[in-house]
N, C-alpha and C positions, 0 to 999 in steps of 0.2 A: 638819706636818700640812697648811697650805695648800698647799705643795708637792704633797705628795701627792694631795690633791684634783683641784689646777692640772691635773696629771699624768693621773687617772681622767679627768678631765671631756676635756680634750685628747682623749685614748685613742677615748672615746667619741664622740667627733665624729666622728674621722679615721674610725672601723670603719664609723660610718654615710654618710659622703660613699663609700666603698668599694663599700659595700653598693650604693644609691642607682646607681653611677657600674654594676656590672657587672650591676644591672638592666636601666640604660639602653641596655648593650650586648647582652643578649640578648632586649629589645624589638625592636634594632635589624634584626633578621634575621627579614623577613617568612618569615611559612612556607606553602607551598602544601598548600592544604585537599584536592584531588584530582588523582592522578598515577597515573600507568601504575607498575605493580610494579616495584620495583628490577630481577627478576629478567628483565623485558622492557629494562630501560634496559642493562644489563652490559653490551650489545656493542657499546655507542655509546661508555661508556668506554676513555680509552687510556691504558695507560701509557709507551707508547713504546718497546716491547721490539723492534721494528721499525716499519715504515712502513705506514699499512695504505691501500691505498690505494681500498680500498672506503668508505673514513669522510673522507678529505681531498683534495682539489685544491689545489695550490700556486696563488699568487695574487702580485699584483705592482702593483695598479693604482694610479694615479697621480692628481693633482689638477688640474694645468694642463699645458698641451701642452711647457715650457719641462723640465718634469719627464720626460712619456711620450720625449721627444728623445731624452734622455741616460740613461736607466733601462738599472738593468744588475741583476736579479733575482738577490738574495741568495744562498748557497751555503747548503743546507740538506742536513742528515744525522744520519740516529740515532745516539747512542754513548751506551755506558753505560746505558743505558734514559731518553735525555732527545733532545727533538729539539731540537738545536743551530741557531741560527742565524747566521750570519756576512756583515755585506754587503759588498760589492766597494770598492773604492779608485778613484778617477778620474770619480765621476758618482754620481746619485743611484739610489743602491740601496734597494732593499726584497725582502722576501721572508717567506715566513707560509705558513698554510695556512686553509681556508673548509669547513664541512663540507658534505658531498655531499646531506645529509639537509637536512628542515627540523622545526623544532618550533612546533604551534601551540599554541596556550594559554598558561596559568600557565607557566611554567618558574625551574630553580634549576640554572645549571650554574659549573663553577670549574676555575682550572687552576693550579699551580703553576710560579713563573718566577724567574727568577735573572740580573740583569746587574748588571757593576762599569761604572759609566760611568769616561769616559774624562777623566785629569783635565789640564788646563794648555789655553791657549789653540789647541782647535781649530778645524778650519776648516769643521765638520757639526753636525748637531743629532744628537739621538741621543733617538728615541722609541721605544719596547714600548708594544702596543695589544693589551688582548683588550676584544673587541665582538662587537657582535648586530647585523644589519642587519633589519628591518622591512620588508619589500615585501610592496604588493599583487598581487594575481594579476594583474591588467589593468594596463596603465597604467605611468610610470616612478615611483609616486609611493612612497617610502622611506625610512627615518630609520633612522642611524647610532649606536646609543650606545658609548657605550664607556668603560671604567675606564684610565687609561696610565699610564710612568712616561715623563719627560722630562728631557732636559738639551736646552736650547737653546746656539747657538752662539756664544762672548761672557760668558757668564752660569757665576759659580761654582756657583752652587745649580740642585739638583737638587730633585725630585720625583712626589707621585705625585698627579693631579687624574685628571675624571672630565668628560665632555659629551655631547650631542649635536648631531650634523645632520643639517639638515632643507633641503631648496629652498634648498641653495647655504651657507647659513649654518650658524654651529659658532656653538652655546651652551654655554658652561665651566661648571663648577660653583665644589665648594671646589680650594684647590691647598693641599698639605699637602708641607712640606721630608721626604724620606725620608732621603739620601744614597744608596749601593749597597742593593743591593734582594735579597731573597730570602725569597719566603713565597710567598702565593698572591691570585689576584683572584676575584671572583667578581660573577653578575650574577643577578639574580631578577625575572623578573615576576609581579607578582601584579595582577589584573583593569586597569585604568588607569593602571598605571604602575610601571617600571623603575628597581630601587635596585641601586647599586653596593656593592661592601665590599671591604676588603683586610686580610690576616692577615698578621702577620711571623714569620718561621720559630723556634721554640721558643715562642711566645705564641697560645693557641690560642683567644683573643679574635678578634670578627670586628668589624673598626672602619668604621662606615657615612659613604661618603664624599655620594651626593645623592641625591635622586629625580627621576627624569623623568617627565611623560606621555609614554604608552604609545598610539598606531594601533592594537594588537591583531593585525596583522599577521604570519604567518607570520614566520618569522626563520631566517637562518643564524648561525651561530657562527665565528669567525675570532680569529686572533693571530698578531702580525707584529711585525717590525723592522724600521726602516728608518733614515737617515742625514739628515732631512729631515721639516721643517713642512710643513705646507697651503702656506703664503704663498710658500714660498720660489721665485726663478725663476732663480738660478745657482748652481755648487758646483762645489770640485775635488775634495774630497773625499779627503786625503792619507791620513787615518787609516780603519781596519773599526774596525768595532763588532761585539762577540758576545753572543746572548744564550741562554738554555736555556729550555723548557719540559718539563713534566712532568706526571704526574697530570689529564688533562684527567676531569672527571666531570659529568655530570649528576643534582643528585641526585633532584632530579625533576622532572616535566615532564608534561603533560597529554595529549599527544597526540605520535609524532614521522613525518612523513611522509617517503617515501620516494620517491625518483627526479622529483623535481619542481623539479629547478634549471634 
């Protein structure tokens, strides 16, 4: 009979820390109060079924002059309905794409991505970045946030953090162990400020990695791969790295302007 009790009261716990715990995860995902209709957002979405080149500009840019030297712009191409990324071998590659639009207001957009990092003593880092860049109309002044997954070079463990920068400087959040990766990221502003999340693929929970303050700032949208940290100022770079993305979406969004980059 105590048994049995031990057992009910147990039971009863565990259902309510459950309960408690996938409240907290669907607190976790602000939601935007006013959006342009889905039916105005569909042709901002892609799935990748080609390249469109009305919606992206390839992109490549670099952190310090030691990098822009020796940059060699990743091999990028659609296959399968996913656009594939792959960087070069012998220098610091990157390659991605930046949308041609921009969005002002509230926004909620997300993409799905897939890399196996590479495992044994290489001689690269190996970062995937989807972000939002913030510019003002006048002026260079701009903040960078972004959700990534990372392996640095030297380091077994892997993972997936979240930061911004701002005037030269990178502020990190939490940093959470993943291992290989395959779900989706996703970014939301709502009025003052910028929450990251990420989902893994069959778990359709969305797990809140930080919050930023937010400029309000117009914003582009971007995600990239590349072979290489901020910091870094030499590389030989023996080994590529591949990644895929997919399902890029906005699921909404307040305003999205057009021809203004």
């Amino acid at each position: 009979m105590r048994e049995m009790v031990a057992w009910i009261f147990t039971f009863t716990i565990l259902t309510l820390i459950g309960y408690a715990q996938g409240c907290v995860h669907r607190q976790a995902v602000p939601e935007i109060e006013v959006s342009l209709p889905q039916d105005k957002l569909d042709n901002y979405n892609d799935s990748f079924e080609k390249f469109r080149e009305e919606l992206w500009e390839m992109i490549g840019f670099t952190w310090n002059p030691a990098q822009l030297a020796k940059l060699k712009i990743a091999d990028a191409s659609v296959e399968n309905g996913e656009l594939r990324i792959t960087t070069k071998s012998g220098g610091f590659s990157k390659g991605g794409v930046a949308s041609k639009y921009k969005i002002r207001g509230d926004f909620d957009v997300q993409v799905d991505c897939r890399i196996d990092f590479l495992g044994g003593n290489q001689d690269i880092d190996q970062l995937l970045t989807f972000a939002v860049v913030e510019k003002a109309v006048r002026g260079k002044k701009s903040r960078l946030l972004c959700i990534s997954l990372l392996k640095k070079e030297g380091r077994k463990q892997n993972g997936i953090f979240s930061a911004y920068r701002e005037k030269g400087k990178y502020q990190p959040g939490k940093w959470v162990k993943t291992g290989d990766f395959n779900g989706a990221l996703r970014i939301i502003r709502t009025g003052g400020k910028v929450t990251t999340l990420y989902s893994r693929q069959g778990n359709p929970e969305w797990i809140k990695m930080d919050s930023f303050p937010s400029t309000g700032y117009d914003v582009t949208v971007a995600f990239a791969l590349q072979n290489f940290f901020i910091e870094r100022q030499t590389i030989d770079a023996l080994s590529t790295i591949t990644a895929a993305f997919d399902n890029f979406r906005i699921n909404a969004a307040s305003e999205i302007i057009e021809g203004e980059i």
